[in-house]
TIMAR-665197 format. One record per residue (C-alpha): residue number from 1; x, y, z. Coordinates in Angstrom, 3 decimals, padded with zeros to 6 digits, always signed. Each point is the difference from the previous one (the first is absolute). Example, Ala and Ser with C-alpha at 12.3 -4.5 7.8 and 13.67 -1.06 7.14 Angstrom:
2
 seq       c1       c2       c3
   1 +012.300 -004.500 +007.800
   2 +001.370 +003.440 -000.660
% end
This chain:
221
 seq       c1       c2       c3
   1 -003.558 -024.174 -031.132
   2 +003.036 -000.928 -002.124
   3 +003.050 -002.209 +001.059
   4 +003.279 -000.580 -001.704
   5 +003.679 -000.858 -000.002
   6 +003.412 -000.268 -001.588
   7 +003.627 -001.193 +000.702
   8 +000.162 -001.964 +003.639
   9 -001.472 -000.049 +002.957
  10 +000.627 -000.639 +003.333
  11 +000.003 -004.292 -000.292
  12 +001.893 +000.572 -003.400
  13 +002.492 +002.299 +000.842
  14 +000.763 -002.117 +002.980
  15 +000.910 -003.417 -002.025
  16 +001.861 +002.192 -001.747
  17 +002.243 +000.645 +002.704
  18 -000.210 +003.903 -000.063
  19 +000.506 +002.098 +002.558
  20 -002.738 +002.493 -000.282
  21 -002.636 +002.404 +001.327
  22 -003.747 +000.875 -000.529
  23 -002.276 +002.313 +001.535
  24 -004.204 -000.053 -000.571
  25 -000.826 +004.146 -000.532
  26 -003.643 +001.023 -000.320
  27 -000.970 +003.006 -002.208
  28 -002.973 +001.423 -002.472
  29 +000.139 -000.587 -003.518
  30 -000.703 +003.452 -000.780
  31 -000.415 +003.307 +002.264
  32 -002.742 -001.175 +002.520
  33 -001.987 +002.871 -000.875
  34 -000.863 -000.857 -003.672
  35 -002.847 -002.121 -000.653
  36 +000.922 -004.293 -000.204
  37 +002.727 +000.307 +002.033
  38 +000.830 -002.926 +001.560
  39 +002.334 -002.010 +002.470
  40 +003.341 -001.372 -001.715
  41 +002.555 -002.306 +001.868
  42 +003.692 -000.851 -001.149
  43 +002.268 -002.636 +001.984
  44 +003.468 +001.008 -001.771
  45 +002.822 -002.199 +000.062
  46 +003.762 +001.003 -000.428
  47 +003.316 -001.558 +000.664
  48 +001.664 +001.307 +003.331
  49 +003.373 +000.709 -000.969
  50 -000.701 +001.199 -004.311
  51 -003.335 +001.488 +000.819
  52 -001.183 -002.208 -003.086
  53 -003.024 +000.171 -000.583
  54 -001.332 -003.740 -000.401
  55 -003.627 -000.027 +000.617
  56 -003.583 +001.467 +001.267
  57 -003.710 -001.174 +000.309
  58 -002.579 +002.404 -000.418
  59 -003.748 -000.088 +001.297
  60 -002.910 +002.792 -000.949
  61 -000.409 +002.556 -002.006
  62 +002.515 +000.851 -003.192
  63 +002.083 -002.993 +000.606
  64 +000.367 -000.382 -004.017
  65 +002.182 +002.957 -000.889
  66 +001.992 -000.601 +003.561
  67 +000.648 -003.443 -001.138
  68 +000.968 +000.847 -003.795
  69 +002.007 +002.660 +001.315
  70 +002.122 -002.248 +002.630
  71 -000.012 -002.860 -002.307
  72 +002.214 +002.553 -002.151
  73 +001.857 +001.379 +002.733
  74 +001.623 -003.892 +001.120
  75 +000.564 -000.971 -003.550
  76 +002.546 +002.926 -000.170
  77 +001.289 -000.535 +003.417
  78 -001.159 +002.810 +001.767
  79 +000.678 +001.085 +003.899
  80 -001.759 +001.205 +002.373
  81 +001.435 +003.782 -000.255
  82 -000.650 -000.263 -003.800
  83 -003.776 -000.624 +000.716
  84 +000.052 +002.541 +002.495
  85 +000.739 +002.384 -002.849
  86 -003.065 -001.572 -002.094
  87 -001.302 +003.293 -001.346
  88 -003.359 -001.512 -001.334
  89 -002.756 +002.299 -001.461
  90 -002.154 +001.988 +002.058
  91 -003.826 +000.951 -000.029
  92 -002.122 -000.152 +002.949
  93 -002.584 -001.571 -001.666
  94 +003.136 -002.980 -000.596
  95 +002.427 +000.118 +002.492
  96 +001.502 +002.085 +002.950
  97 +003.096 +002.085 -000.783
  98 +001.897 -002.845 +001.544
  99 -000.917 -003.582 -000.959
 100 -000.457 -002.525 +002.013
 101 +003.210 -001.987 -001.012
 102 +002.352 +002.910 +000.672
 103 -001.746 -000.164 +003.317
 104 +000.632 -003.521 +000.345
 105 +003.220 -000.004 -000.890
 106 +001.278 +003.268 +002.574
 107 -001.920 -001.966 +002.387
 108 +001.758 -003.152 -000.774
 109 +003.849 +001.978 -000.024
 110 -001.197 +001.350 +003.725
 111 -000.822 -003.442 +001.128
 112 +003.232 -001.644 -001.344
 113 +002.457 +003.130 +001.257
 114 -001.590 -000.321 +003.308
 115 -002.244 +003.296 +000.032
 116 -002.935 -001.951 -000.068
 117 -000.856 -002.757 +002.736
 118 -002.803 -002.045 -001.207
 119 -001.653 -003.726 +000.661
 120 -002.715 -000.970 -002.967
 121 -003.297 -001.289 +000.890
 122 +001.041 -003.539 -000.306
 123 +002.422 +000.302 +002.615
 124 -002.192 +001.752 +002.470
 125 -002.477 -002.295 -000.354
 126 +001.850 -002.668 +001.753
 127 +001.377 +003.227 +002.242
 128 -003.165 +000.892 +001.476
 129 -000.467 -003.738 +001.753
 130 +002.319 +001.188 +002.239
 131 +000.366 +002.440 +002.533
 132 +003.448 +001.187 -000.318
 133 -001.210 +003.410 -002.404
 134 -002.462 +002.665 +000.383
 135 -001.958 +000.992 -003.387
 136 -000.467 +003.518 +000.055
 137 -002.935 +001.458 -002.379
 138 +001.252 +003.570 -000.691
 139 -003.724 +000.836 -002.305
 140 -002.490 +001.791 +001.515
 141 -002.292 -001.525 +002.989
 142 -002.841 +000.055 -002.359
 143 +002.258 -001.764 -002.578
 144 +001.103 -002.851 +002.517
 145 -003.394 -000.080 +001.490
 146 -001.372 -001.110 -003.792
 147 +002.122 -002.439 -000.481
 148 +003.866 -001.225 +001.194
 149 +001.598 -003.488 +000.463
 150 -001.616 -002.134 +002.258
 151 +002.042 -002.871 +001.827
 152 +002.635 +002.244 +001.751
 153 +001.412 -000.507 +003.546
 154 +001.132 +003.621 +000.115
 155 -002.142 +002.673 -002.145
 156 +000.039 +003.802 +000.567
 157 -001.322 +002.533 -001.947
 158 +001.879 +002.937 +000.128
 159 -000.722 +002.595 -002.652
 160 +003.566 +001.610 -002.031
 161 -000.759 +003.533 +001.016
 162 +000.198 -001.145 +003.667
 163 +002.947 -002.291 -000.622
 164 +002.562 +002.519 +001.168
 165 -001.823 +001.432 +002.902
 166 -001.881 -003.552 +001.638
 167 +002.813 -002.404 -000.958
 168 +001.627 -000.473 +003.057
 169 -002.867 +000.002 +001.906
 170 -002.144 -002.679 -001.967
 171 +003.489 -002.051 -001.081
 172 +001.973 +000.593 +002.950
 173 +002.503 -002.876 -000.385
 174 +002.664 +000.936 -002.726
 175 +001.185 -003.205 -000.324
 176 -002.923 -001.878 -000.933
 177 -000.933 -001.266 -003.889
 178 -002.254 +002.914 -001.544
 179 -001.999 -000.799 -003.548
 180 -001.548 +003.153 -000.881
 181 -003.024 -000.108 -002.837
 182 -002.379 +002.025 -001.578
 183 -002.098 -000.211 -003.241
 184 +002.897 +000.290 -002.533
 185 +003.392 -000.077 +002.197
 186 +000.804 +003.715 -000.711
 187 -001.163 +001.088 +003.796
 188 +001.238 -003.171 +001.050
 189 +003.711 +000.532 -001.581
 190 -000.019 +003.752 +001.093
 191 -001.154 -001.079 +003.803
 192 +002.915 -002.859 -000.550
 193 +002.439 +002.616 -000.311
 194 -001.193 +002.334 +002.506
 195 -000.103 -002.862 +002.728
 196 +003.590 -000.387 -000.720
 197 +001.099 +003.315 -000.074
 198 -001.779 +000.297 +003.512
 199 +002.398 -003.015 +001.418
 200 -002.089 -003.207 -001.057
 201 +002.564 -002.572 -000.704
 202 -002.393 -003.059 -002.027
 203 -002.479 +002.085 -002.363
 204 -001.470 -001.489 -003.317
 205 -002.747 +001.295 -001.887
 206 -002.414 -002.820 -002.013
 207 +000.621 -000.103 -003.249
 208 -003.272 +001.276 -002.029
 209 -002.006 -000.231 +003.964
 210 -003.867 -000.058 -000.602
 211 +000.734 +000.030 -003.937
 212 +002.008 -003.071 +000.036
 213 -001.540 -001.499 +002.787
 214 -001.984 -003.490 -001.554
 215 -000.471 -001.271 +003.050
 216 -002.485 +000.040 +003.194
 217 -001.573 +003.447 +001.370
 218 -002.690 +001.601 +001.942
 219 -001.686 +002.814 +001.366
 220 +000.223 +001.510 +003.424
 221 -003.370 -000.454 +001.803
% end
């Protein structure tokens, strides 16, 4: 495991006095299928109102060239669009046709235009001591069963492909605070949206869930 960083970070950016952004978004280093592929996690920062990109922490597999590349990117004041339009080379034994900081970065422009609702794993650590939420674990039962994040008040597991059709039966209060998870926060940001679309007025999805997720868990008995 590799870990890495350039430009500022949360504590720095804040004595700075900027106004920014970040978002923690999960991904493999490579296509999953070739052989040493591997977990890689970015935490992106960006100023809210330039999109200037000003910072990002990396943990796993690859960070190097991620790191080289963004350290690049902020010296030449870059946004977030322009590294959305990172075309970066391409061979599955490498890299996936999209890299993982063009990810970061759409995901990043979601989360700051409002498209994206998210809490990070620091903040939902302190979230789950109370009971004013419900975590809901949108992977598969045999997923959750494995492993999910122990110390919640309110915990369901309701798998994405039943999202649509279960919701207001398992989450039948529209009003209440929703975190949805899953191993990565794609299912978790797609069952976001379709809670919302379905009349759920406080929906977030956890940024990086399981991925991301340093913290206490367990395994249903």
């Amino acid at each position: 495991m590799e870990a890495g960083s350039t430009g500022l970070n949360e504590k720095t950016a804040s004595a700075a006095g900027i106004d920014f952004e970040s978002v923690i978004v999960p991904g493999n280093d490579r296509l999953a299928y070739m052989p040493g592929a591997g977990r890689l996690v970015l935490k992106l920062f960006a100023d809210r109102k330039t999109h200037k990109v000003i910072g990002v922490q990396a943990v796993g597999q690859s960070v190097d060239k991620r790191i080289d590349t963004l350290v690049a990117a902020i010296s030449m004041g870059a946004t977030l669009e322009d590294l959305s339009e990172f075309d970066i080379g391409y061979a599955p034994p490498f890299n996936g046709p999209i890299d993982n900081i063009a990810t970061a970065a759409n995901v990043l422009l979601n989360k700051i235009e409002g498209r994206l609702r998210s809490i990070n794993p620091k903040e939902f650590k302190e979230l789950r001591k109370s009971e004013a939420y419900t975590l809901v674990d949108v992977r598969t039962p045999g997923e959750f069963k494995n492993c999910h994040i122990a110390g919640c008040c309110n915990i369901v597991n309701l798998p994405l492909d039943e999202v649509r059709s279960e919701c207001c039966k398992v989450l039948p209060d529209k009003d209440a605070r929703l975190v949805c998870s899953c191993q990565i926060d794609l299912r978790g940001y797609e069952a976001e949206t379709m809670l919302r679309a379905q009349g759920y007025k406080n929906v977030q999805s956890l940024e990086g869930s399981m991925s991301a997720w340093t913290y206490e868990t367990e395994k249903s008995k």
